[in-house]
C-alpha positions in Angstrom: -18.9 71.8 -27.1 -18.9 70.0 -30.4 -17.5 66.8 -28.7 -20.3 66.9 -26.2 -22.9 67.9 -28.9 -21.2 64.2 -31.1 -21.8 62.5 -27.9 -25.6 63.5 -27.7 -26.1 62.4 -31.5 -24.4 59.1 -31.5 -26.6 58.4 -28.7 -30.1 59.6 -29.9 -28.8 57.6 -33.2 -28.3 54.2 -31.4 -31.6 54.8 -29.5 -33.9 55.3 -32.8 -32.0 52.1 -34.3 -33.0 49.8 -31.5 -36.4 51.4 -31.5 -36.8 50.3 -35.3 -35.1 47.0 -34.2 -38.3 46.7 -31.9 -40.5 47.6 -34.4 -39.6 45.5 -37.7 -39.5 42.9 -34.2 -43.1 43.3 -33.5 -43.9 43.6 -37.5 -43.2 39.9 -38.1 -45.4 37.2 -37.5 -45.8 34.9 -34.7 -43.2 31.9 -35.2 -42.2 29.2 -32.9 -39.3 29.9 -31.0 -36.2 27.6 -31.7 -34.4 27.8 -28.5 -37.4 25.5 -27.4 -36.6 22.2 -27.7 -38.8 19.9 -29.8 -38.6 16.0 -29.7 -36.4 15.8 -31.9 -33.7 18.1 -30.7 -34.6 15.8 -27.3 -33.8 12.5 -29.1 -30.8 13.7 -30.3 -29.8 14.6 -27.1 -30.5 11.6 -25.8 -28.2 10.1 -28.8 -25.6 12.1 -27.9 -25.3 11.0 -23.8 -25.0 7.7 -24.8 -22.2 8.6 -27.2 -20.4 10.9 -24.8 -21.1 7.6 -22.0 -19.3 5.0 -24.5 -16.2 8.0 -24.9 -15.9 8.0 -21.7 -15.6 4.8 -20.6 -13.4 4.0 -24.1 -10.9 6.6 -23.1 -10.1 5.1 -19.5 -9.5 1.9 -20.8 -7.3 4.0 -23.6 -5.4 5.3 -20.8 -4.8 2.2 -18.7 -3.9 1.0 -21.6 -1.5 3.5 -23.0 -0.3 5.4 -19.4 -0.7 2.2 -17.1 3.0 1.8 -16.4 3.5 5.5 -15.6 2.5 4.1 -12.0 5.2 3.7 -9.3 6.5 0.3 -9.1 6.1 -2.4 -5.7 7.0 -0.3 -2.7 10.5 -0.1 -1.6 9.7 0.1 2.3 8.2 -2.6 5.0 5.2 0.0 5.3 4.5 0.3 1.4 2.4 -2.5 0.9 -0.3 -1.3 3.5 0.0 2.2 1.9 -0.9 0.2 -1.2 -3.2 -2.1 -0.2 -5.3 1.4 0.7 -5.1 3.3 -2.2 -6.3 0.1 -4.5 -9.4 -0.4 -1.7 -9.8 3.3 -2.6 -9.6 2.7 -6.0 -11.7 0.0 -6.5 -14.8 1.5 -4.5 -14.4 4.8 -6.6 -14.2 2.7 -10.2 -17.1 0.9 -9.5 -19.5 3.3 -8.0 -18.8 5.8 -11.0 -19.0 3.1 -13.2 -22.5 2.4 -12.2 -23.5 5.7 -11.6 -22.8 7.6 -14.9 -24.2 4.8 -17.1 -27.3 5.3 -15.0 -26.9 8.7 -15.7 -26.5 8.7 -19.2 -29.1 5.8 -19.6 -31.7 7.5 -18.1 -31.1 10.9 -20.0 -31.8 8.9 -22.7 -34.6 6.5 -21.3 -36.8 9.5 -19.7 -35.7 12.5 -23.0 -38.5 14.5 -23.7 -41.4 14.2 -25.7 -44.2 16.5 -26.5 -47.1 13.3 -26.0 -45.3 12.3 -22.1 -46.4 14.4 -19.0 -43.2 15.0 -16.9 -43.9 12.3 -13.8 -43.8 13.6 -10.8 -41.9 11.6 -8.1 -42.4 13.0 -4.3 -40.0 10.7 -2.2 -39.7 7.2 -1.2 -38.3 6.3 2.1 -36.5 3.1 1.1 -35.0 4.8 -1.5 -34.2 7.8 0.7 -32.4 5.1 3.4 -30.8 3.1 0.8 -28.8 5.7 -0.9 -28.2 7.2 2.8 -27.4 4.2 4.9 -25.1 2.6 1.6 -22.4 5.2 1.2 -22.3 6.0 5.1 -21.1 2.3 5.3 -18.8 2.4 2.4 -16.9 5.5 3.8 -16.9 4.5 7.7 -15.4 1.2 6.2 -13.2 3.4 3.9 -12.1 5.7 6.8 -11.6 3.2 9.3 -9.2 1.5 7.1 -7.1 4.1 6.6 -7.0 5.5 10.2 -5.6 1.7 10.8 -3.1 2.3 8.1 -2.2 5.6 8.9 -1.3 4.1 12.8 1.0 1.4 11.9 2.5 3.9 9.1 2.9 6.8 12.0 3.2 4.6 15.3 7.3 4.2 16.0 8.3 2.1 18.7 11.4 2.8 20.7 14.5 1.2 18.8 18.2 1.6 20.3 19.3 0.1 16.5 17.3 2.5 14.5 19.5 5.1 12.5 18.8 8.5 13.1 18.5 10.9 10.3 18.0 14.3 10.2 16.0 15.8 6.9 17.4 19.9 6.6 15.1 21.6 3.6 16.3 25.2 2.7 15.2 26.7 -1.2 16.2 25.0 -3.1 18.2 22.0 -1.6 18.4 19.5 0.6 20.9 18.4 3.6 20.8 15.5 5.7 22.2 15.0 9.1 23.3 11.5 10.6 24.0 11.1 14.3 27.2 9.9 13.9 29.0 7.1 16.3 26.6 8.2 19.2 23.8 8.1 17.0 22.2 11.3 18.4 21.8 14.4 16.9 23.2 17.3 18.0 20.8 20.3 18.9 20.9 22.9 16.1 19.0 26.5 15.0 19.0 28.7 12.6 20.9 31.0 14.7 23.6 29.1 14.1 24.1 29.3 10.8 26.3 31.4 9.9 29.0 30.4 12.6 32.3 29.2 11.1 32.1 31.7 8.5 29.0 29.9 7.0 30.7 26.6 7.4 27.7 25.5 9.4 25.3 24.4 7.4 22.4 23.1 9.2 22.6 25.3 12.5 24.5 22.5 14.6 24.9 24.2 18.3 28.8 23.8 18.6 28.4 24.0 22.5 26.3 20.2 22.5 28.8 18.3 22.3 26.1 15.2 20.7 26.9 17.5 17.8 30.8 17.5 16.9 30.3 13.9 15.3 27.3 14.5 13.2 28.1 13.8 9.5 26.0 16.5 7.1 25.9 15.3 3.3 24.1 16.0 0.5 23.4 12.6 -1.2 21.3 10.3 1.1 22.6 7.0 1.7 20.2 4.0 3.6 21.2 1.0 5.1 18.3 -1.9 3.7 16.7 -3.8 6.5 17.4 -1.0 9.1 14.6 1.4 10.3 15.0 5.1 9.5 14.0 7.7 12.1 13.9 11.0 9.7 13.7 14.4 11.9 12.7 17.0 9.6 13.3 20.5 9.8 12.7 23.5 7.8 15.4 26.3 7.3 12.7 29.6 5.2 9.5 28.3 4.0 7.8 25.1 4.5 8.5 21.9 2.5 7.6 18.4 2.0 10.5 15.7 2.3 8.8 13.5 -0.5 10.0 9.8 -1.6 7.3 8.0 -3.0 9.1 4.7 -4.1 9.3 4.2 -0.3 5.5 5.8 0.1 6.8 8.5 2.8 6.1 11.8 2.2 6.0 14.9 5.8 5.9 18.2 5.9 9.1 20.3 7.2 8.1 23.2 9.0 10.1 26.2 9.4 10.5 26.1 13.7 9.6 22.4 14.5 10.6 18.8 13.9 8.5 16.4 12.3 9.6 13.1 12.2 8.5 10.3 9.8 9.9 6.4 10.0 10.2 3.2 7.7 12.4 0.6 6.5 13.6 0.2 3.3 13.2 -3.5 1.6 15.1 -2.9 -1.6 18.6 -1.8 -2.3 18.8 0.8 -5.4 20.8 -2.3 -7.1 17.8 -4.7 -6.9 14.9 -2.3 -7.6 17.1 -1.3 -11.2 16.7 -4.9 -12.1 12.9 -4.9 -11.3 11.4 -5.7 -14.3 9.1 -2.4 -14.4 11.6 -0.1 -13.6 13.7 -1.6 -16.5 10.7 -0.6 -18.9 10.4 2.9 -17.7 14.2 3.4 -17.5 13.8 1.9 -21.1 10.9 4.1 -22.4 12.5 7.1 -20.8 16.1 6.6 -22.8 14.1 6.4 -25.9 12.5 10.0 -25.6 15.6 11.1 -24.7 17.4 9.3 -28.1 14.9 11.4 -29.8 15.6 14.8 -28.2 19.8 14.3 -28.2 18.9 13.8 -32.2 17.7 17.6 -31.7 20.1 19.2 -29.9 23.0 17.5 -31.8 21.5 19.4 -35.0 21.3 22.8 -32.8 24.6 22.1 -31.6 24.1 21.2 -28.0 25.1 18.7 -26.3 23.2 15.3 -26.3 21.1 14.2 -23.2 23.3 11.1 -20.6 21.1 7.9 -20.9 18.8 7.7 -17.9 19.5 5.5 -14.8 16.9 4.9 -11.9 18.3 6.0 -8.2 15.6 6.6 -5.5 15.3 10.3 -4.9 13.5 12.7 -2.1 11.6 15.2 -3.4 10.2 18.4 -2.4 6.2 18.3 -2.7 5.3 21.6 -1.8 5.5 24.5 -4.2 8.3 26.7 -2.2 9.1 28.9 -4.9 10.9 29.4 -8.4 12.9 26.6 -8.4 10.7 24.4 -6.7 11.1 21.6 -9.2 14.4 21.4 -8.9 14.5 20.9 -5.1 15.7 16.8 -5.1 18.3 14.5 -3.5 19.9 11.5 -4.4 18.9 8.1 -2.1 21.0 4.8 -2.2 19.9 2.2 -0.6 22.6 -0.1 -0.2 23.8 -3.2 2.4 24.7 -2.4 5.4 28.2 -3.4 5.1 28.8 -1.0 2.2 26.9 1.8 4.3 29.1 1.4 7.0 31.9 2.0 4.8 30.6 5.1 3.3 29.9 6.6 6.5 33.4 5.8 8.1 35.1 8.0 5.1 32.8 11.4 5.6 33.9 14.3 7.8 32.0 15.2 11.0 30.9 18.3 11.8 33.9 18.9 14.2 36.3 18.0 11.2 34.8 20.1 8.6 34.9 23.4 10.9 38.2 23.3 11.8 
């Protein structure tokens, strides 16, 4: 009873206070309300767009500037250069329309601010106007979209090629596998049903009753002949993936109970893009950041980072679960006389379940 009767007074107390609030409210005389702007809050307003218009456009150029060469270096595949050739087109069109646009916008928040003396003008429609900024940008993105539905053809189309080297991509959390064809240069049939024959020994699912599969050769550092087309078959082992390698601008999902397939041809071997001139400055910049954190964890007792050195990897663009990042491959792209000789000394499947 004397909690509930507490309750009752703390609330008939906060009613009387806002009740004087309302009267010592009412008591004072009739001011002009300062969350109305005046013209000169509107003129500094109009100050202050223009400033934030000059920031803007100051810190892109900053960051050119400063983060410029974060960009991937000249494509590494015969496709690469349409890839690039699209996203600059796309660039270009989205720098200069924003360009335009917000320093219209911020000029005209200055241009038409506020002011007591001006009556607001009122502007019904115009039917130029109304076309221009209709039929304009319908143009610009049929162009846009026509472009890259070219691109993405001759990226996707793959002609039938006896010489090309079959590949096969295997993504399970949080690795990867690849799969090569072997003499034949077909890949056996494999499931995940079939994984855990040979005492786990069969690591992608070959089916050990096709006999396309006994010579397949499964590694887990990818190595490219240059000047050869790639056929990658991708397939998913739990959740899906994306095989990712964006030096060659090829990225496709791997879904868990279907084959994708992606194709290119690599241009450069890892030996000739290390002695491109902006790989050597990223290889450079990234060995100095890590000479500054060895410093570190020599004083904490650790051990100190291994310089840097650029290989081509595949990546997993999808977030697939805790360890996600760490979901990569080694690539090496090499001649096709040294490929040849690395794939003569690996094991086939047939060897390795023995």
């Amino acid at each position: 009873m004397t909690i509930f009767l507490t309750l009752i007074l703390l609330i008939l107390v906060t009613v009387s206070i806002w009740q004087v609030t309302k009267i010592l409210e009412l008591s004072q005389p009739k001011v002009q309300s300062s969350q109305i702007a005046d013209d000169s809050d509107n003129q500094t307003q109009g100050k202050l767009m223009f400033a934030f218009l000059i920031f803007v456009y100051g810190l892109t150029i900053f960051s050119f500037w400063m983060w410029g060469d974060v960009l991937l270096p000249n494509a590494a595949s015969e496709h690469g250069s349409e890839y690039d050739n699209l996203m600059w087109a796309t660039f270009s069109v989205i720098f200069f329309v924003q360009t335009i646009t917000q320093a219209l916008l911020h000029y005209f928040s200055y241009k038409y601010r506020g002011e007591k003396s001006r009556k607001a003008f009122f502007y019904a429609d115009n039917d130029v106007l109304e076309a221009i900024w209709t039929i304009i940008p319908t143009i610009v993105l049929a162009v846009l979209i026509l472009f890259g539905l070219y691109t993405w053809n001759d990226v996707m189309f793959v002609e039938e090629n006896e010489d090309a080297l079959m590949v096969e991509l295997y993504a399970q959390q949080f690795n990867w596998k690849a799969r090569y064809g072997g003499e034949d240069n077909v890949l056996g049939d494999a499931n995940v049903r079939f994984l855990q024959d040979f005492d786990g020994k069969n690591l992608v699912g070959i089916d050990a009753t096709d006999p396309n599969g006994l010579d397949d050769i499964i590694v887990q550092e990818l190595h490219l002949p240059v000047g050869k087309e790639i056929i990658f078959k991708m397939r998913s082992q739990d959740v899906l993936h994306s095989a990712y390698m964006p030096h060659f601008r090829a990225q496709m999902n791997c879904v868990p109970g279907m084959i994708t397939e992606f194709a290119f041809t690599p241009i450069r071997t890892t030996e000739q893009m290390r002695m491109d001139p902006d790989i050597i400055s990223k290889v450079r910049k990234i060995n100095e950041i890590r000479k500054v954190n060895s410093v570190e964890l020599i004083a904490n007792g650790e051990e100190a980072l291994e310089p840097y050195i650029f290989d081509y990897l595949l990546l997993c663009n999808k977030v697939c679960g805790a360890s996600h990042y760490n979901m990569q491959m080694k690539i090496i792209v090499e001649t096709e006389q040294e490929f040849n000789k690395w794939i003569k000394n690996q094991q086939t499947f047939a060897q390795f379940v023995q």
